[in-house]
N, C-alpha and C positions, 0 to 999 in steps of 0.2 A: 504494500500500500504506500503511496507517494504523501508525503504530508508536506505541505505549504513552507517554505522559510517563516522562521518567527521574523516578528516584525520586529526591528530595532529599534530598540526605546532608549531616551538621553532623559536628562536628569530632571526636568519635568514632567515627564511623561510618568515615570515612575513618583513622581512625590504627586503628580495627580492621583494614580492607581493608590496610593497609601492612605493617600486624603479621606479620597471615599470610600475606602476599608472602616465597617462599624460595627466590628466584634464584639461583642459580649465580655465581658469577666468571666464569664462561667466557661468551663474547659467545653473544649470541642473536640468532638471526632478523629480531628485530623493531629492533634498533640502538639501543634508547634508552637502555639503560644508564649511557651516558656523558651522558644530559641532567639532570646533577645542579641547576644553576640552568637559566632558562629558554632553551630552544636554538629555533630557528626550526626550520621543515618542512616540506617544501613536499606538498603532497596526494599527489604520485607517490612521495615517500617513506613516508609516512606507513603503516605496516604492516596497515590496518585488516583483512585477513582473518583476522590474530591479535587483533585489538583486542576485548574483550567489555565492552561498556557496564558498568560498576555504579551509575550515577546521575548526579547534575548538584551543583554547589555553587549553580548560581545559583537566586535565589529567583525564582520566575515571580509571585511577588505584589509586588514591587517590579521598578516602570516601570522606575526607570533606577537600578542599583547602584552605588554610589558607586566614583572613582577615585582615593579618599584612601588610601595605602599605611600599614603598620603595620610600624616596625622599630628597636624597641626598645634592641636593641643598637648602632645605629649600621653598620646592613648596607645594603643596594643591592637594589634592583630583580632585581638581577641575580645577586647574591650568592648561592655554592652552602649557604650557610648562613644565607641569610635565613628568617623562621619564614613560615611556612603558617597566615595567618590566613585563616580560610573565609570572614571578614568585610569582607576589604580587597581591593582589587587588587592584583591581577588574579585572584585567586584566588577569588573572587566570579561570573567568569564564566566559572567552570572546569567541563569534564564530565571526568567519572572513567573509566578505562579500565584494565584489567588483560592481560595480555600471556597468552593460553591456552599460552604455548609455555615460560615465565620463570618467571610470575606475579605479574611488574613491575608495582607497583601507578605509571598514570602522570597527571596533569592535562596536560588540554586545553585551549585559548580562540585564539581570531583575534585579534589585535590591527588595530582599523578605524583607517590615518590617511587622511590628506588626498587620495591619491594611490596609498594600495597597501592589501593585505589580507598578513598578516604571521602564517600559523599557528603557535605554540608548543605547546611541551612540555615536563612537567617534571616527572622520578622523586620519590615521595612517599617524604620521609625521617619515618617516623614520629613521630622524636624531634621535629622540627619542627613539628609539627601543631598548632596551637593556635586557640584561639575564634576 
């Protein structure tokens, strides 16, 4: 089955999709709630018959996206308040997914090392969003 290119989305597009994200508190179906900085996933978790594509961050016109991270304020990788640049790692090789059940706006990417395949995820804090 042929499936459509995702649509490329820049950093409005995404703090729109976030915007009108209007979850609930109460836990959902889908578990991702609590992946405010990035949480590992493994495929079997992974809730994908709730998951609806909205696009991709990464750019199909650049070969290899750079793995230089962006963090201003002296945050982490890992940091639940690191900012969401669309332009840096990892968030460069992020596709976009919203929760039909929530409407959890969430980034996706594999992290490739030496020896393993390491799926993440991580809830889009609007306020975060940046170039």
């Amino acid at each position: 089955m042929n499936m459509p290119p995702a649509s490329l989305l820049d950093a409005a597009a995404l703090r729109q999709f976030a915007q009108a994200s209007t979850p609930s508190a109460s836990p959902c179906p889908c578990r991702l709630q609590d992946a405010k900085a990035w949480e590992s996933i493994t495929e079997e978790r992974w809730p994908g018959a709730l998951m609806q594509p909205l696009g991709t961050l990464r750019d199909p016109a650049l070969h290899e996206p750079t793995f230089e991270e962006w963090h201003p304020a002296g945050t982490r990788y890992d940091s639940p308040d690191a900012p969401i640049s669309v332009r840096h790692f990892p968030f460069n090789r992020c596709d976009v997914y919203r929760c039909t059940a929530c409407t959890r706006v969430v980034l996706r990417y594999t992290e490739f090392g030496g020896y393993y395949v390491d799926h993440r995820v991580r809830v889009v804090d609007p306020a975060l969003v940046t170039g």
